[in-house]
N, C-alpha and C positions, 0 to 999 in steps of 0.2 A: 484645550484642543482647538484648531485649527476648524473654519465652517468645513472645508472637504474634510477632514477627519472625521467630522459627527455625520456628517453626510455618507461617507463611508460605512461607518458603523452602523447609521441606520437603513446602509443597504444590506450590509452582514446582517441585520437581525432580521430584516424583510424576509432576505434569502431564507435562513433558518426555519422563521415560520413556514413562511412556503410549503419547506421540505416537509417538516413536522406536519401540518394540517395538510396537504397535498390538493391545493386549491388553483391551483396554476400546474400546467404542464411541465415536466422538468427539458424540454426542449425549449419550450418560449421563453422558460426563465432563465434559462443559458440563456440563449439569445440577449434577452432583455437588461440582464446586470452590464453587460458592456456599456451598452445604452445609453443606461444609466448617468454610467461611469466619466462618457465619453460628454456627457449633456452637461456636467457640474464640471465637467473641465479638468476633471481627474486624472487621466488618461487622453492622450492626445489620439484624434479621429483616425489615424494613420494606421493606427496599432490597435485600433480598436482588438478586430477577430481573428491578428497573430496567430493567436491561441489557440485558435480552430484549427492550427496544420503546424503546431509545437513537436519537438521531440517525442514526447511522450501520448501525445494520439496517433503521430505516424508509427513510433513504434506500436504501439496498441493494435491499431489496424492492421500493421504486419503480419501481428502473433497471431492476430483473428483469422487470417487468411489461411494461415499452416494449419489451426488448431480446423476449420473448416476439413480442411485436406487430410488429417489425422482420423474425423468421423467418416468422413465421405469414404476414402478406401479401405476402413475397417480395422486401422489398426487403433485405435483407441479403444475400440468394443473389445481387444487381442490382448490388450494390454489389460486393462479393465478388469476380462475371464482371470488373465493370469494371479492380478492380485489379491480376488477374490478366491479364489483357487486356495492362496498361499496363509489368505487372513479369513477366509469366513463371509458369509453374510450378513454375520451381526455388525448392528450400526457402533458399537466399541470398537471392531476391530477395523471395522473402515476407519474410523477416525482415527485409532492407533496409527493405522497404515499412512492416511493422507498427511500427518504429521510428520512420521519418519520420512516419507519422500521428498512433502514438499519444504520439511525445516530442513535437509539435505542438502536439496537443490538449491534454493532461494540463501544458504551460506556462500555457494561459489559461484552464484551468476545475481544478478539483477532481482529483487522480491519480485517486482511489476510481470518479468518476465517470466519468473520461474510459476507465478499464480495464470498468468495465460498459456501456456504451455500446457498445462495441468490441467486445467478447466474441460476440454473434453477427455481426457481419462475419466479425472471425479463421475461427470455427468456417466460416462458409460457405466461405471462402476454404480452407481446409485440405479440405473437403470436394470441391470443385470440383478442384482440383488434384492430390490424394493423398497431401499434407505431411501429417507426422503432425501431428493437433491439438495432441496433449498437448506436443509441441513450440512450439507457434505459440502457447498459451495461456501458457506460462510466460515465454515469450518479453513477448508482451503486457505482464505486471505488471511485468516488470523493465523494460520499454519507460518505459512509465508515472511509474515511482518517477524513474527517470532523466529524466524531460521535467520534470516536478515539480517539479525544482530550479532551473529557468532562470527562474521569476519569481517574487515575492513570492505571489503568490496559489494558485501550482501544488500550494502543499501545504501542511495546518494548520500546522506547526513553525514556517515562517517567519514566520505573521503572530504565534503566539506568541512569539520572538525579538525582535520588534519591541517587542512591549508590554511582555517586563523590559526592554530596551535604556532604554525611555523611564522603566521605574521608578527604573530605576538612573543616571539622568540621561546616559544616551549615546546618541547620534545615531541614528537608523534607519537601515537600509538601504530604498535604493530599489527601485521595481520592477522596474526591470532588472539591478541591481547583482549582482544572483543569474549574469546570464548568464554571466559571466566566467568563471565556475565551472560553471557547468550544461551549456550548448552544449558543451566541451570533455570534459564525463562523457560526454552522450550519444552524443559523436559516440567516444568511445573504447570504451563500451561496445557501440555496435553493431558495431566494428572485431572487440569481442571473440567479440562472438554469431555473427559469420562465419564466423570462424578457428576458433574454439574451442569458443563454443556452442556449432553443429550437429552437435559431436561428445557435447558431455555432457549437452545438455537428455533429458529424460528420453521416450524411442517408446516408448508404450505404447498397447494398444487401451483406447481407453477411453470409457463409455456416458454422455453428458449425458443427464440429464433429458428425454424425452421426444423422446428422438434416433429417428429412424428416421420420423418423419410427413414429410408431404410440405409443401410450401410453396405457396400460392394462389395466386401471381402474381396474385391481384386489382389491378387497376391504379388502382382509386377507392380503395382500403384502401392501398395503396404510396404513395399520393399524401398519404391523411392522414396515414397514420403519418409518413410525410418529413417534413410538416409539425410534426407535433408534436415530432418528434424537433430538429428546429432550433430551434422554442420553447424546450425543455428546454436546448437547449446553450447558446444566447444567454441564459439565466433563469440559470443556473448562474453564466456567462459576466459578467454583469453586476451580480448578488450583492443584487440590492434584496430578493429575499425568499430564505431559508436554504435553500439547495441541497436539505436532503431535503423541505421544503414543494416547492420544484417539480417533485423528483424525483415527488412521490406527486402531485401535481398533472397530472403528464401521465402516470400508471397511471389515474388515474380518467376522464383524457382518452379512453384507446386502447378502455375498454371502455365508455364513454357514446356513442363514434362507430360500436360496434358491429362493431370488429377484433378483437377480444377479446371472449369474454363473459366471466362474472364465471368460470365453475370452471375456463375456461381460466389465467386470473390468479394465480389462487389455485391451480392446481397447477406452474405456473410459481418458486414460490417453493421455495428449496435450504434444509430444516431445519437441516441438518449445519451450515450455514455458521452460521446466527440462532442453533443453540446454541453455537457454538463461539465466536463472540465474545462472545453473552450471558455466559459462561463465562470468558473472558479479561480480560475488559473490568473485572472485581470484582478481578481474580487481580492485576492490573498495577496498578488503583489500589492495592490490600490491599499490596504490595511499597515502595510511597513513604510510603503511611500510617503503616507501621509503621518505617520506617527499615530497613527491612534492604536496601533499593538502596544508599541512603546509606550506609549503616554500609561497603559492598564500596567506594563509590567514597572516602567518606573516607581509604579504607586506602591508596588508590593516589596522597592529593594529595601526602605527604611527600616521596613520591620522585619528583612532578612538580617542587618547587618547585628552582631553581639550573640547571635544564635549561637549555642554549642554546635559541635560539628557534624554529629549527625542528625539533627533536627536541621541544620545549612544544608545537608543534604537532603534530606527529605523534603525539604520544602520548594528547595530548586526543581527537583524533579516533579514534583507535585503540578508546580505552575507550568513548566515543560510538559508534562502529560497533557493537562486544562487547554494549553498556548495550541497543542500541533493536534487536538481533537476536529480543528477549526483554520488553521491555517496548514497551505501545503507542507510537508514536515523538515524539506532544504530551508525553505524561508523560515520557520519558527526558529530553525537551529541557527542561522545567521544572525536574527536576532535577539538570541536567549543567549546564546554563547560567550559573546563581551561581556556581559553581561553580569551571568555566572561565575565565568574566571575571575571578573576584579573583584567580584563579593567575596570571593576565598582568599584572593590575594591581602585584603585589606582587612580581611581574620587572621593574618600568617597561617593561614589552613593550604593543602596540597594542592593547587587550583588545577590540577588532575582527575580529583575527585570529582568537583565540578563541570567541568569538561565532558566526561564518561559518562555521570546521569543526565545531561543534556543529552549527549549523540545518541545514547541508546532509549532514553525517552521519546526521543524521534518516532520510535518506529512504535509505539505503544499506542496507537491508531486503533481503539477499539468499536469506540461508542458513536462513532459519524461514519457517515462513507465517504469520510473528506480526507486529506493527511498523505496518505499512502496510496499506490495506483493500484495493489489487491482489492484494497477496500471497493474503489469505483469500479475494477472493472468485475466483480459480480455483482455490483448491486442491481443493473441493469437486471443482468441473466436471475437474479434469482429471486423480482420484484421485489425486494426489500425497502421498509419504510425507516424513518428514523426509530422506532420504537423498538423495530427487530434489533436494530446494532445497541441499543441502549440496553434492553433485557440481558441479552448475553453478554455484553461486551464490559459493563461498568465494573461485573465485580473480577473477572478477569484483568481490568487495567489499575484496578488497586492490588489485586494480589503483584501485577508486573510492579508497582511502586513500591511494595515492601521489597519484594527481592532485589529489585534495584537499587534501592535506598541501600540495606543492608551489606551486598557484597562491593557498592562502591566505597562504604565504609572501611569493611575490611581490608578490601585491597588496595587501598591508598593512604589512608589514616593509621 
Protein backbone atom coordinates (compact mmCIF):
# COMPACT_ATOMS: atom_id res chain seq x y z
CA UNK A 1 0.00 0.00 0.00
CA UNK A 2 0.55 3.36 -0.69
CA UNK A 3 1.81 5.91 2.69
CA UNK A 4 -1.88 7.81 1.92
CA UNK A 5 -3.46 4.28 1.83
CA UNK A 6 -2.15 3.32 5.44
CA UNK A 7 -2.71 6.87 6.36
CA UNK A 8 -6.32 6.40 5.16
CA UNK A 9 -6.91 3.28 6.76
CA UNK A 10 -5.51 4.43 9.96
CA UNK A 11 -8.03 7.18 9.77
CA UNK A 12 -10.84 4.59 9.06
CA UNK A 13 -9.87 2.85 12.12
CA UNK A 14 -9.43 6.07 14.18
CA UNK A 15 -12.95 6.86 12.97
CA UNK A 16 -14.29 3.47 14.01
CA UNK A 17 -12.97 3.60 17.49
CA UNK A 18 -14.22 7.01 17.96
CA UNK A 19 -17.60 5.87 16.99
CA UNK A 20 -17.39 2.58 19.12
CA UNK A 21 -15.78 4.13 22.39
CA UNK A 22 -17.63 7.71 21.88
CA UNK A 23 -14.71 9.87 22.94
CA UNK A 24 -14.81 12.55 20.50
CA UNK A 25 -18.01 14.32 19.57
CA UNK A 26 -19.60 12.88 16.40
CA UNK A 27 -19.79 16.55 14.98
CA UNK A 28 -15.97 17.52 15.49
CA UNK A 29 -15.15 14.28 14.03
CA UNK A 30 -17.10 14.95 10.98
CA UNK A 31 -15.34 17.94 11.00
CA UNK A 32 -12.01 16.64 11.74
CA UNK A 33 -11.57 13.33 9.07
CA UNK A 34 -11.67 16.04 6.27
CA UNK A 35 -8.77 17.61 7.91
CA UNK A 36 -7.24 15.12 8.16
CA UNK A 37 -7.65 13.98 4.91
CA UNK A 38 -6.97 17.40 3.24
CA UNK A 39 -3.39 17.56 5.80
CA UNK A 40 -1.78 14.19 4.01
CA UNK A 41 -2.78 15.49 0.79
CA UNK A 42 -5.38 13.06 0.14
CA UNK A 43 -8.01 15.11 -0.94
CA UNK A 44 -7.32 18.44 -2.29
CA UNK A 45 -8.24 21.61 0.05
CA UNK A 46 -10.96 22.80 -2.41
CA UNK A 47 -13.13 19.92 -1.93
CA UNK A 48 -12.43 19.46 1.43
CA UNK A 49 -16.46 20.06 2.90
CA UNK A 50 -18.14 19.45 -0.63
CA UNK A 51 -19.70 16.94 1.31
CA UNK A 52 -21.34 19.04 3.67
CA UNK A 53 -23.97 20.31 0.84
CA UNK A 54 -23.76 16.79 -1.25
CA UNK A 55 -27.07 15.40 -2.68
CA UNK A 56 -27.81 13.30 -0.14
CA UNK A 57 -27.66 15.95 2.94
CA UNK A 58 -29.75 18.51 0.91
CA UNK A 59 -31.91 15.88 0.20
CA UNK A 60 -31.89 14.86 3.83
CA UNK A 61 -32.66 18.21 5.03
CA UNK A 62 -35.44 18.50 2.54
CA UNK A 63 -37.30 15.41 3.87
CA UNK A 64 -36.53 16.81 7.41
CA UNK A 65 -38.40 19.88 6.82
CA UNK A 66 -41.74 17.96 5.30
CA UNK A 67 -41.33 15.38 7.98
CA UNK A 68 -41.26 18.59 10.69
CA UNK A 69 -44.57 19.83 8.68
CA UNK A 70 -46.21 16.31 8.91
CA UNK A 71 -45.88 16.42 13.09
CA UNK A 72 -46.38 20.08 13.31
CA UNK A 73 -50.03 20.01 11.64
CA UNK A 74 -50.88 16.61 13.01
CA UNK A 75 -51.08 14.51 10.55
CA UNK A 76 -48.49 12.19 11.43
CA UNK A 77 -50.12 11.73 15.04
CA UNK A 78 -53.59 10.96 12.11
CA UNK A 79 -51.74 8.70 10.44
CA UNK A 80 -49.94 6.99 13.30
CA UNK A 81 -53.92 6.72 15.30
CA UNK A 82 -55.00 5.08 11.98
CA UNK A 83 -52.38 2.26 11.92
CA UNK A 84 -52.58 1.52 15.18
CA UNK A 85 -56.22 1.44 14.93
CA UNK A 86 -55.72 -1.17 12.14
CA UNK A 87 -52.39 -3.28 13.88
CA UNK A 88 -52.81 -2.90 17.65
CA UNK A 89 -50.54 -1.57 20.17
CA UNK A 90 -48.45 -4.36 20.44
CA UNK A 91 -44.76 -3.88 19.58
CA UNK A 92 -45.17 -7.12 16.94
CA UNK A 93 -47.60 -5.66 15.22
CA UNK A 94 -46.06 -2.22 14.94
CA UNK A 95 -43.24 -3.87 13.54
CA UNK A 96 -45.29 -6.09 11.31
CA UNK A 97 -46.86 -2.81 10.25
CA UNK A 98 -43.51 -0.63 9.87
CA UNK A 99 -42.32 -3.39 7.52
CA UNK A 100 -45.09 -3.69 5.29
CA UNK A 101 -45.10 0.02 4.65
CA UNK A 102 -41.82 0.94 4.86
CA UNK A 103 -40.47 -2.53 2.58
CA UNK A 104 -43.49 -0.98 0.16
CA UNK A 105 -42.51 2.14 0.06
CA UNK A 106 -38.71 2.17 -0.07
CA UNK A 107 -39.44 -0.73 -3.39
CA UNK A 108 -40.73 2.36 -5.59
CA UNK A 109 -39.08 5.35 -4.37
CA UNK A 110 -35.52 6.00 -2.91
CA UNK A 111 -34.74 3.59 0.72
CA UNK A 112 -32.93 7.14 2.20
CA UNK A 113 -36.15 8.70 1.34
CA UNK A 114 -38.91 6.39 2.00
CA UNK A 115 -37.04 5.96 5.89
CA UNK A 116 -37.44 9.96 6.32
CA UNK A 117 -40.65 10.25 5.17
CA UNK A 118 -41.71 7.66 7.64
CA UNK A 119 -39.75 8.75 10.57
CA UNK A 120 -42.38 11.02 11.98
CA UNK A 121 -45.21 8.42 11.41
CA UNK A 122 -42.99 5.60 13.28
CA UNK A 123 -42.22 8.36 16.09
CA UNK A 124 -46.05 9.11 16.31
CA UNK A 125 -46.92 5.64 16.35
CA UNK A 126 -44.50 4.66 19.06
CA UNK A 127 -45.71 7.64 20.96
CA UNK A 128 -49.50 6.82 20.80
CA UNK A 129 -48.92 3.35 21.78
CA UNK A 130 -45.96 3.14 24.35
CA UNK A 131 -43.52 1.07 22.00
CA UNK A 132 -40.41 2.15 22.63
CA UNK A 133 -39.34 4.56 19.58
CA UNK A 134 -35.78 3.78 19.71
CA UNK A 135 -37.04 0.33 18.75
CA UNK A 136 -39.56 1.22 16.09
CA UNK A 137 -36.74 3.73 14.58
CA UNK A 138 -34.15 1.06 13.98
CA UNK A 139 -36.54 -1.20 12.97
CA UNK A 140 -37.70 1.41 10.22
CA UNK A 141 -33.95 1.57 8.40
CA UNK A 142 -33.57 -2.02 8.44
CA UNK A 143 -37.33 -1.95 7.15
CA UNK A 144 -36.24 0.30 4.46
CA UNK A 145 -32.67 -1.33 3.23
CA UNK A 146 -34.80 -4.63 2.99
CA UNK A 147 -37.64 -3.13 0.72
CA UNK A 148 -34.90 -1.55 -1.38
CA UNK A 149 -33.96 -4.45 -2.82
CA UNK A 150 -37.13 -5.66 -4.53
CA UNK A 151 -36.69 -3.32 -7.56
CA UNK A 152 -34.23 -1.63 -9.55
CA UNK A 153 -34.99 1.76 -8.56
CA UNK A 154 -35.29 0.99 -4.56
CA UNK A 155 -31.73 1.73 -4.09
CA UNK A 156 -28.60 3.76 -5.76
CA UNK A 157 -26.29 0.19 -6.07
CA UNK A 158 -28.71 -1.34 -8.37
CA UNK A 159 -28.97 1.32 -11.01
CA UNK A 160 -25.13 1.45 -10.70
CA UNK A 161 -24.93 -2.37 -11.29
CA UNK A 162 -26.78 -1.84 -14.25
CA UNK A 163 -24.45 0.75 -15.85
CA UNK A 164 -20.99 -1.70 -15.39
CA UNK A 165 -23.26 -4.61 -16.54
CA UNK A 166 -23.64 -2.55 -19.80
CA UNK A 167 -19.88 -1.44 -19.69
CA UNK A 168 -18.90 -4.75 -19.46
CA UNK A 169 -21.06 -5.68 -22.26
CA UNK A 170 -23.68 -7.93 -20.12
CA UNK A 171 -27.28 -7.89 -20.03
CA UNK A 172 -29.16 -5.80 -17.27
CA UNK A 173 -31.32 -6.71 -14.80
CA UNK A 174 -34.83 -5.82 -14.93
CA UNK A 175 -37.11 -4.06 -12.67
CA UNK A 176 -38.42 -6.63 -11.14
CA UNK A 177 -35.69 -9.10 -11.47
CA UNK A 178 -34.62 -7.83 -7.92
CA UNK A 179 -37.96 -9.27 -6.51
CA UNK A 180 -36.81 -12.81 -6.51
CA UNK A 181 -34.34 -11.94 -4.08
CA UNK A 182 -35.93 -8.98 -2.20
CA UNK A 183 -39.73 -10.07 -1.35
CA UNK A 184 -38.04 -13.27 0.28
CA UNK A 185 -35.33 -10.78 2.44
CA UNK A 186 -37.94 -8.81 3.52
CA UNK A 187 -40.47 -11.22 4.21
CA UNK A 188 -37.53 -13.23 6.39
CA UNK A 189 -36.35 -10.28 7.88
CA UNK A 190 -39.49 -9.27 9.40
CA UNK A 191 -39.93 -13.04 10.45
CA UNK A 192 -36.59 -12.11 12.16
CA UNK A 193 -37.65 -8.69 13.79
CA UNK A 194 -40.51 -10.62 15.50
CA UNK A 195 -38.90 -13.54 16.88
CA UNK A 196 -35.71 -11.94 17.49
CA UNK A 197 -35.61 -8.36 16.96
CA UNK A 198 -37.99 -7.35 19.80
CA UNK A 199 -35.68 -8.88 21.91
CA UNK A 200 -32.37 -7.11 20.70
CA UNK A 201 -33.25 -3.85 19.08
CA UNK A 202 -31.93 -1.44 21.36
CA UNK A 203 -35.19 0.39 24.51
CA UNK A 204 -33.75 3.18 25.32
CA UNK A 205 -35.35 6.69 26.51
CA UNK A 206 -34.59 8.78 24.00
CA UNK A 207 -34.99 12.84 23.06
CA UNK A 208 -35.78 13.82 19.32
CA UNK A 209 -35.22 17.14 18.48
CA UNK A 210 -37.88 19.12 19.69
CA UNK A 211 -39.79 16.32 21.25
CA UNK A 212 -42.27 17.15 23.81
CA UNK A 213 -44.46 20.18 21.58
CA UNK A 214 -47.62 19.42 20.89
CA UNK A 215 -49.13 18.93 17.37
CA UNK A 216 -52.01 21.42 15.80
CA UNK A 217 -54.27 19.23 14.43
CA UNK A 218 -54.97 22.10 12.06
CA UNK A 219 -56.99 20.54 9.46
CA UNK A 220 -56.31 23.11 6.46
CA UNK A 221 -52.36 22.67 7.32
CA UNK A 222 -53.14 18.39 7.51
CA UNK A 223 -54.75 18.76 4.33
CA UNK A 224 -51.73 20.64 2.53
CA UNK A 225 -49.19 18.97 4.05
CA UNK A 226 -50.89 15.46 2.72
CA UNK A 227 -50.89 17.05 -0.23
CA UNK A 228 -47.48 18.05 -0.61
CA UNK A 229 -46.36 14.97 0.92
CA UNK A 230 -47.83 12.75 -2.02
CA UNK A 231 -46.37 15.41 -4.50
CA UNK A 232 -42.88 14.50 -3.06
CA UNK A 233 -43.49 10.69 -3.03
CA UNK A 234 -44.98 10.56 -6.72
CA UNK A 235 -41.76 13.42 -7.74
CA UNK A 236 -39.44 10.94 -6.21
CA UNK A 237 -41.59 8.15 -7.51
CA UNK A 238 -41.37 9.05 -11.04
CA UNK A 239 -37.67 10.32 -11.04
CA UNK A 240 -38.20 13.37 -13.89
CA UNK A 241 -36.41 15.68 -11.53
CA UNK A 242 -33.37 14.35 -8.77
CA UNK A 243 -34.99 13.31 -5.70
CA UNK A 244 -33.15 15.86 -3.48
CA UNK A 245 -34.52 18.88 -6.07
CA UNK A 246 -37.95 17.54 -5.00
CA UNK A 247 -37.08 16.72 -1.68
CA UNK A 248 -36.04 20.72 -1.19
CA UNK A 249 -38.88 21.47 -3.40
CA UNK A 250 -41.50 20.57 -1.05
CA UNK A 251 -39.40 22.10 2.32
CA UNK A 252 -39.86 25.24 0.53
CA UNK A 253 -43.41 24.10 -0.31
CA UNK A 254 -44.53 23.55 3.60
CA UNK A 255 -43.12 26.93 4.55
CA UNK A 256 -44.55 29.24 1.53
CA UNK A 257 -48.02 27.63 2.55
CA UNK A 258 -47.35 28.94 5.97
CA UNK A 259 -47.18 25.20 8.02
CA UNK A 260 -43.90 25.80 8.78
CA UNK A 261 -42.29 29.05 9.19
CA UNK A 262 -38.74 29.54 8.20
CA UNK A 263 -36.88 29.03 12.13
CA UNK A 264 -39.36 26.26 12.46
CA UNK A 265 -37.40 24.63 9.32
CA UNK A 266 -34.32 25.58 9.96
CA UNK A 267 -34.42 24.14 13.61
CA UNK A 268 -35.80 21.15 12.36
CA UNK A 269 -32.53 20.16 10.78
CA UNK A 270 -30.12 17.29 12.88
CA UNK A 271 -26.33 18.84 12.70
CA UNK A 272 -24.95 15.42 14.08
CA UNK A 273 -26.31 13.68 11.13
CA UNK A 274 -24.94 16.74 8.00
CA UNK A 275 -21.63 16.46 9.77
CA UNK A 276 -21.32 12.88 10.05
CA UNK A 277 -21.83 12.16 6.63
CA UNK A 278 -20.19 15.38 5.48
CA UNK A 279 -17.40 13.58 7.24
CA UNK A 280 -17.88 9.96 5.90
CA UNK A 281 -18.66 10.74 2.61
CA UNK A 282 -14.56 12.13 1.86
CA UNK A 283 -13.45 9.14 4.33
CA UNK A 284 -15.21 6.29 1.87
CA UNK A 285 -14.18 7.95 -1.29
CA UNK A 286 -10.41 8.68 0.21
CA UNK A 287 -10.45 4.41 1.01
CA UNK A 288 -11.18 3.61 -3.23
CA UNK A 289 -8.92 6.54 -4.16
CA UNK A 290 -6.21 5.46 -2.56
CA UNK A 291 -6.45 1.74 -2.97
CA UNK A 292 -6.39 0.62 0.18
CA UNK A 293 -10.34 -1.13 -0.21
CA UNK A 294 -8.72 -2.78 -3.06
CA UNK A 295 -5.54 -3.55 -1.84
CA UNK A 296 -7.88 -5.86 1.34
CA UNK A 297 -10.21 -7.13 -1.46
CA UNK A 298 -7.45 -7.95 -3.95
CA UNK A 299 -5.85 -10.10 -0.97
CA UNK A 300 -9.08 -12.28 -0.80
CA UNK A 301 -9.47 -12.92 -4.91
CA UNK A 302 -6.67 -15.82 -4.87
CA UNK A 303 -8.47 -17.75 -2.53
CA UNK A 304 -11.86 -17.02 -4.24
CA UNK A 305 -10.70 -18.21 -7.52
CA UNK A 306 -11.34 -22.66 -7.98
CA UNK A 307 -14.20 -22.25 -5.53
CA UNK A 308 -17.18 -24.40 -6.40
CA UNK A 309 -20.12 -22.16 -7.27
CA UNK A 310 -21.82 -21.72 -4.54
CA UNK A 311 -19.19 -21.42 -2.01
CA UNK A 312 -18.05 -18.30 -5.11
CA UNK A 313 -21.16 -17.20 -4.17
CA UNK A 314 -21.20 -17.17 -0.81
CA UNK A 315 -18.08 -15.76 -0.39
CA UNK A 316 -18.34 -12.85 -2.70
CA UNK A 317 -21.25 -11.82 -0.99
CA UNK A 318 -19.75 -12.46 2.26
CA UNK A 319 -16.85 -9.79 1.57
CA UNK A 320 -19.58 -7.55 -0.01
CA UNK A 321 -21.62 -7.54 3.08
CA UNK A 322 -18.04 -7.07 5.39
CA UNK A 323 -16.82 -4.29 2.30
CA UNK A 324 -20.36 -1.84 2.46
CA UNK A 325 -20.74 -2.31 6.49
CA UNK A 326 -17.86 0.45 6.30
CA UNK A 327 -17.78 1.93 3.03
CA UNK A 328 -20.84 4.10 1.37
CA UNK A 329 -22.66 1.07 -0.32
CA UNK A 330 -22.56 2.94 -4.35
CA UNK A 331 -18.72 2.98 -3.84
CA UNK A 332 -18.29 -0.60 -2.38
CA UNK A 333 -20.41 -1.72 -5.27
CA UNK A 334 -18.09 0.07 -7.81
CA UNK A 335 -15.50 -1.53 -6.39
CA UNK A 336 -16.56 -5.09 -5.70
CA UNK A 337 -18.33 -5.42 -8.89
CA UNK A 338 -15.30 -5.77 -11.43
CA UNK A 339 -14.34 -7.60 -9.49
CA UNK A 340 -16.82 -10.11 -8.72
CA UNK A 341 -17.93 -10.56 -12.44
CA UNK A 342 -14.29 -11.47 -13.59
CA UNK A 343 -13.92 -14.03 -10.72
CA UNK A 344 -17.10 -15.82 -12.33
CA UNK A 345 -16.05 -15.21 -15.63
CA UNK A 346 -12.70 -16.97 -15.08
CA UNK A 347 -14.85 -19.99 -13.41
CA UNK A 348 -17.04 -20.26 -16.78
CA UNK A 349 -19.57 -19.65 -13.75
CA UNK A 350 -22.83 -17.07 -14.67
CA UNK A 351 -21.08 -13.77 -13.93
CA UNK A 352 -24.94 -12.83 -13.19
CA UNK A 353 -24.70 -14.58 -10.19
CA UNK A 354 -21.94 -12.59 -9.10
CA UNK A 355 -23.44 -9.38 -10.19
CA UNK A 356 -26.90 -9.85 -8.04
CA UNK A 357 -25.04 -10.97 -4.73
CA UNK A 358 -22.93 -7.90 -4.99
CA UNK A 359 -26.00 -5.23 -5.79
CA UNK A 360 -28.19 -6.72 -3.34
CA UNK A 361 -25.49 -7.18 -0.78
CA UNK A 362 -25.26 -3.39 -1.02
CA UNK A 363 -28.02 -2.79 0.81
CA UNK A 364 -27.43 -5.48 3.85
CA UNK A 365 -26.22 -2.43 6.03
CA UNK A 366 -26.94 -3.82 9.34
CA UNK A 367 -24.27 -3.60 11.86
CA UNK A 368 -22.89 0.33 11.26
CA UNK A 369 -24.69 3.33 10.69
CA UNK A 370 -22.45 3.81 7.86
CA UNK A 371 -23.47 2.24 4.12
CA UNK A 372 -26.96 3.24 3.60
CA UNK A 373 -28.79 6.75 4.32
CA UNK A 374 -31.64 4.91 6.66
CA UNK A 375 -29.01 3.78 8.70
CA UNK A 376 -27.51 7.52 9.49
CA UNK A 377 -30.54 9.27 9.24
CA UNK A 378 -31.82 7.51 12.59
CA UNK A 379 -29.01 7.08 14.32
CA UNK A 380 -28.89 10.64 15.22
CA UNK A 381 -32.88 10.61 16.21
CA UNK A 382 -32.73 7.48 18.11
CA UNK A 383 -29.02 8.04 20.07
CA UNK A 384 -27.71 4.81 18.79
CA UNK A 385 -24.19 3.62 19.59
CA UNK A 386 -22.18 1.20 17.46
CA UNK A 387 -23.08 -1.66 19.92
CA UNK A 388 -26.91 -0.99 19.30
CA UNK A 389 -26.59 -1.76 15.41
CA UNK A 390 -24.07 -4.61 16.14
CA UNK A 391 -26.66 -6.47 18.83
CA UNK A 392 -29.43 -6.58 16.41
CA UNK A 393 -28.12 -6.21 13.20
CA UNK A 394 -25.01 -9.09 12.90
CA UNK A 395 -27.35 -11.87 13.12
CA UNK A 396 -29.87 -10.32 10.77
CA UNK A 397 -27.16 -9.68 8.06
CA UNK A 398 -25.91 -13.30 8.16
CA UNK A 399 -29.40 -14.62 7.94
CA UNK A 400 -29.53 -11.72 4.62
CA UNK A 401 -26.21 -13.92 3.47
CA UNK A 402 -27.80 -17.25 3.45
CA UNK A 403 -30.73 -16.14 1.66
CA UNK A 404 -28.69 -14.33 -0.68
CA UNK A 405 -26.18 -16.77 -1.19
CA UNK A 406 -28.88 -19.41 -1.66
CA UNK A 407 -31.46 -17.79 -4.22
CA UNK A 408 -28.64 -16.34 -6.13
CA UNK A 409 -27.65 -19.80 -6.65
CA UNK A 410 -30.79 -20.87 -7.71
CA UNK A 411 -31.68 -18.41 -9.90
CA UNK A 412 -28.65 -18.21 -11.93
CA UNK A 413 -26.63 -21.55 -11.57
Amino acid sequence: MTTQAIITVAVFLFTMIALIKQFIHPILLGALIPCILVAAKIIPGGSAFMQFANTTVVFFLGLTVIGEALFKSGLADYIGGKIIGFLGKTEKGLIVGTGIVAGGLSAFLNDTGSCACLMPIVGAMADKSGVSKSKLLMALAYFCSLGGTITLIGTTPHIVTNGILTNMSLRNFTFFEYAYIGIPLLIVGTIYMIFVGTKLLPDKEITIKGEGRKAQHNKKNMTIVGLIFVAVVIGMGINIIPPHVVGVIGAIAVVLTGCLDVKEAVSSFSTTTVFLVGGIFPLSTALVKTGAAKYFVDLLQPILSGLSPIILIGGITLIMLVLTQFLLNSSATVLMLPIAIMAFQAGGINPLAGAMAVSVAASGVFTTPFGTGPNLLVWDAGGYTMKDYMRCGLPLMLLFWIVTTLLCYVLYL
